[in-house]
N, C-alpha and C positions, 0 to 999 in steps of 0.2 A: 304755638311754641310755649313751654311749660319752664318757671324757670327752675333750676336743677337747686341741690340733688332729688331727685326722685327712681324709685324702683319701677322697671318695665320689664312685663311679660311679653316673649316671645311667642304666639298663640302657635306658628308652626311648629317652631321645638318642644312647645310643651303637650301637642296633640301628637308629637311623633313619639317621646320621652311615655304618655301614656298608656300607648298602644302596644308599644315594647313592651313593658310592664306587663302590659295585660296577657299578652300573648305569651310570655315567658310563664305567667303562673299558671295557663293553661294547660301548656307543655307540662310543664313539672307535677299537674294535677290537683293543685292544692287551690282553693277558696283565695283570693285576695282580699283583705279587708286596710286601705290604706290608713298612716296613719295624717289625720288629716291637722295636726299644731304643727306641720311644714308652712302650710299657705293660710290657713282659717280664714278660707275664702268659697260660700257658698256657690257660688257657678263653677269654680272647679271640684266641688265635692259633688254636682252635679255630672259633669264630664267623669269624671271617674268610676260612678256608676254607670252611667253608659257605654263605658267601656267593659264590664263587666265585673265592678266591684259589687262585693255582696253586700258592703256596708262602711262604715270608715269605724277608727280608732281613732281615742281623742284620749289629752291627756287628764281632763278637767269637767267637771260639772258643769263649767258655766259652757265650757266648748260644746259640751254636748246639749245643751240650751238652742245654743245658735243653730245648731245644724239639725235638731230635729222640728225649730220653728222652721227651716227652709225647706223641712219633706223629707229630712232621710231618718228611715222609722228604722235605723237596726246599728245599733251602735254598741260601740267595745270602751271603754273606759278604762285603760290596761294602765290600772295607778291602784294601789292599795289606800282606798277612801278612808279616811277617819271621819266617819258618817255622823256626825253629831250640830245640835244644832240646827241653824237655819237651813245648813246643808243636807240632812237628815231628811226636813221637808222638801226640799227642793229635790230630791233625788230620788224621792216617793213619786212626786207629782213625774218628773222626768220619763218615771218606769212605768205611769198609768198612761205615756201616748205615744211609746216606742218599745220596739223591743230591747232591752237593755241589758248586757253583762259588765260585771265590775271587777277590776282586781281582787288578789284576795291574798297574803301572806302569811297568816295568823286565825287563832282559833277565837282571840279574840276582836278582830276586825270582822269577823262572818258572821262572829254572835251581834254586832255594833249592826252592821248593813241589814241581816233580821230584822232589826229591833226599827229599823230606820222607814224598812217599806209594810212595818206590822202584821209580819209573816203570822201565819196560824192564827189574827185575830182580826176580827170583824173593819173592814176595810182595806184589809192588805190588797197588796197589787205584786203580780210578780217579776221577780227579779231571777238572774242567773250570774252565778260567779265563776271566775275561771282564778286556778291556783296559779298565781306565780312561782317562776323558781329559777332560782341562780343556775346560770350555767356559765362564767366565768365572769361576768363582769365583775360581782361582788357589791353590789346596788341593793335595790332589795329583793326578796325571792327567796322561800323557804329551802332547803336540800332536798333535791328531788326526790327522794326516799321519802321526806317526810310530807308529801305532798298529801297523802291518802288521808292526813288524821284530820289535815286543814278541808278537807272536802267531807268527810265525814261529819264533821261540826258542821258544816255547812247544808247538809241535808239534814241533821237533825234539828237545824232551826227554821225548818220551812224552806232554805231556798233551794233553787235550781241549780245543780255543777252541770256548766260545758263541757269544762276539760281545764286543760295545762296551759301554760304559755309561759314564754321568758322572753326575755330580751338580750341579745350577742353583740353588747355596747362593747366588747372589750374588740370587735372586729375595727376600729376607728384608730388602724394604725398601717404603718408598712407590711406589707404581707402577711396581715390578722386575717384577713378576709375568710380564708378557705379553712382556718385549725379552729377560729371563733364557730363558723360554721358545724364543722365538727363539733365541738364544745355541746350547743346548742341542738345538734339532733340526741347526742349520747345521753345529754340529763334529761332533753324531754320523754325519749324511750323509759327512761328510769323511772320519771313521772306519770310518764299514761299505768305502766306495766303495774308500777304498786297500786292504783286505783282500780286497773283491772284485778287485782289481786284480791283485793279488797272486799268486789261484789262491784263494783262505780263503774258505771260505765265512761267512757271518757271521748265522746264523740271529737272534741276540739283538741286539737294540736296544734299550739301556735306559735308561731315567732317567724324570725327576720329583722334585720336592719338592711337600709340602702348597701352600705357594704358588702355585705352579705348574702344576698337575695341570690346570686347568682351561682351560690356555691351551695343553697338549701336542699338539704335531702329530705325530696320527695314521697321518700319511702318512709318516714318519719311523720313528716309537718303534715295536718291537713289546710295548715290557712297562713298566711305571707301579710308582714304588715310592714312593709318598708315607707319611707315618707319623704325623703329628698328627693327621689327619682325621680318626679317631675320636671322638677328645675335643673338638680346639682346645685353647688356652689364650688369654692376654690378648694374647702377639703375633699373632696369628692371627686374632683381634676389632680389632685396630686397623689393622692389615693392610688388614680386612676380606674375609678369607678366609671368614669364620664370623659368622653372628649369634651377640647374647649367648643365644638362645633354644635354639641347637644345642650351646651348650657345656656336654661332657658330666660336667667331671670339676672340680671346684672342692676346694677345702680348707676344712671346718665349723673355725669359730676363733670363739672367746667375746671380749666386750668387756671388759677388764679394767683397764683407765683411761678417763677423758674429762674434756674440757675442752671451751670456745666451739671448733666446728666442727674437733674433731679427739675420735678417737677411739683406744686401743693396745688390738691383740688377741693372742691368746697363738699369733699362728702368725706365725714368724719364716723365720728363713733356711734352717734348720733343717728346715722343714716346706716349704715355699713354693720352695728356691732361689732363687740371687742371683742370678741372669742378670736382666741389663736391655739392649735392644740400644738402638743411639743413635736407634731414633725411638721407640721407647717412652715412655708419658706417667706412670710411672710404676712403682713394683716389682710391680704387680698390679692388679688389679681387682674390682671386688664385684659379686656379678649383681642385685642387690636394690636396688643404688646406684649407677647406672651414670656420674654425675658425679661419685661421689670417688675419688680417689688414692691408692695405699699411697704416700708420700711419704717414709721413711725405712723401712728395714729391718735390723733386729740380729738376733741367731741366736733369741732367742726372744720378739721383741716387732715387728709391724707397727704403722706409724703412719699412720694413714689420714687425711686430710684433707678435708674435706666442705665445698661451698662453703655460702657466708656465710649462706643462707634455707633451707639442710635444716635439717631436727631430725635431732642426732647418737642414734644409738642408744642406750637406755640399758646403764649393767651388766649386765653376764649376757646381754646378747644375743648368741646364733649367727647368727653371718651366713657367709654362701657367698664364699670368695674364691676367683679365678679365680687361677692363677700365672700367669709370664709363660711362663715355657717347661715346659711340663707334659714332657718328657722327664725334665729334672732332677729333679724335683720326686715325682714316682712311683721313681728310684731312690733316695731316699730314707726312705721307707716299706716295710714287711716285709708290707706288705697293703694292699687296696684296698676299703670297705665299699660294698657294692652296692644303691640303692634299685630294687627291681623293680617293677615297677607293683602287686603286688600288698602283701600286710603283713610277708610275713616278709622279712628282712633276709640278706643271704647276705654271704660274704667272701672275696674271691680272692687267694690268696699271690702274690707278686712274686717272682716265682719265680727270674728272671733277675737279680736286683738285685743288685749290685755286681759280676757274674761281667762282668770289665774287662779280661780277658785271654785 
């Protein structure tokens, strides 16, 4: 008995959660490359390749540290690096014992990651970039027109172009899913097409969000990088990206107040994360209680709200909360406790957790 709060993996849902995935980018044809700052947890970036991923997506240096010290040699670094510094080195070193791609937005961030892995001089190591491009979220990513001149600089300084990729963060809303999607095949077209245009060849085509994934054209993307599908969380459930029956990964939290239809448990901000996006109904949710609300959240107390004909749980009861954004919410814990279908109890370190840089 572990005392709460702490975060538990579901090992059935999350090996049912992966095989969907996997199977759905088979169908659709395209590469799956997850992105793995969901869990930054080595034995599941192993599971995933076993499932047929080609490699994972990380958002950070240091992530990509962790995960090519635990064996996986083929990583996407989908962030426009500002390559300078210790980081510079450290992303040299990184590209001499994996295979490595990095963001790219700018003609001056391609000439910076050149300079970083000492492309065309006496001990470079090679690197590959892939052009970011806006396709509606409005984050970063060049205009997929101008994708060709940032790849062009790119090979004129020694490195390797993939291809394109974007990110369809604006899908993380009420009925985004399938136009975000849209969004996201139309400018990556625009982006391969001018580098084919070009002379560049443009083997990679990438994107996807968990939102999203299920609405990606095929005929477009060659590779899928979604990263909550393993788990889900509560946006994800109201999205309806996820039943609450697939949700793999909740936080055990005891009851430790109650009133008339209201309930405080000892997992707060702290445990849970504060993210709430503006359609959420809520700072979380309960898988046991699917009409109440976490309705107030402080660092070490949830307030949950239960309509007016439940019976509120008594004292001492562990109930399952869903967070809302399970990214945040697992870099917050130093471990992740694993129910397997069988009795004994296993725990996986968080391996990547706070490595932010």
């Amino acid at each position: 008995m572990r005392d709460t709060p702490y975060l538990v993996v579901d090992e059935h849902r999350l090996e049912a959660n992966l095989a969907a995935m996997a199977e759905h980018a088979r169908a659709l044809g395209v590469a799956l490359r997850p992105h793995a700052k969901t869990h930054k947890t080595p034995e599941i970036a192993r599971r995933q390749c076993e499932h047929g991923a080609i490699g994972l997506t990380v958002a950070t240096v240091g992530e990509a540290e962790v995960f090519a010290d635990a064996g996986i040699d083929d990583l996407f670094i989908a962030y426009p690096l500002w390559a300078t510094g210790p980081r510079a080195a450290r992303l040299r070193s990184l590209a001499g014992r994996a295979r490595l791609r990095v963001g790219a937005d700018s003609i001056e961030g391609v000439r910076m990651l050149a300079d970083a892995v000492h492309a065309g001089r006496p001990g470079a190591v090679p690197l590959a970039i892939a052009v970011e491009v806006d396709s509606g979220h409005h984050r970063s990513g060049v205009a997929p027109e101008r994708a060709a001149a940032v790849a062009a600089a790119a090979l004129e300084a020694g490195l390797h172009v993939d291809g394109v990729f974007t990110f369809p963060g604006h899908s993380y809303g009420s009925g985004a899913a399938a136009p975000a999607a849209g969004d996201e095949a139309a400018a990556l077209a625009t982006a391969r097409d001018a580098l084919v245009a070009a002379g560049i060849p443009c083997p990679v085509v990438s994107g996807g969000s968990t939102p999203s994934a299920r609405a990606a054209d095929g005929g477009v993307l060659t590779e899928l990088r979604p990263g909550v599908y393993l788990f889900g969380d509560a946006q994800q459930w109201e999205l309806g990206t996820i039943e609450p029956a697939a949700i793999a990964l909740s936080a055990r939290a005891t009851v430790v107040s109650r009133r008339d239809h209201v309930a405080v448990v000892d997992a707060g901000s702290k445990i849970l994360g504060a993210d709430r996006a503006a359609y959420a109904s809520g700072y979380g949710r309960l898988l046991d209680h699917p009409d109440a609300r976490i309705t107030a959240l402080s660092e070490h107390h949830a307030t949950v709200t239960f309509p007016p004909d439940a019976v509120v749980p008594p004292l001492g009861t562990v109930l399952r909360v869903v967070p809302n954004h399970v990214c945040t919410a697992v870099n917050l814990v130093d471990e992740l406790v694993v129910e397997p279908e069988g009795d004994e109890v296993a725990v996986w370190h968080v391996a990547a957790r706070g490595r932010n840089a």
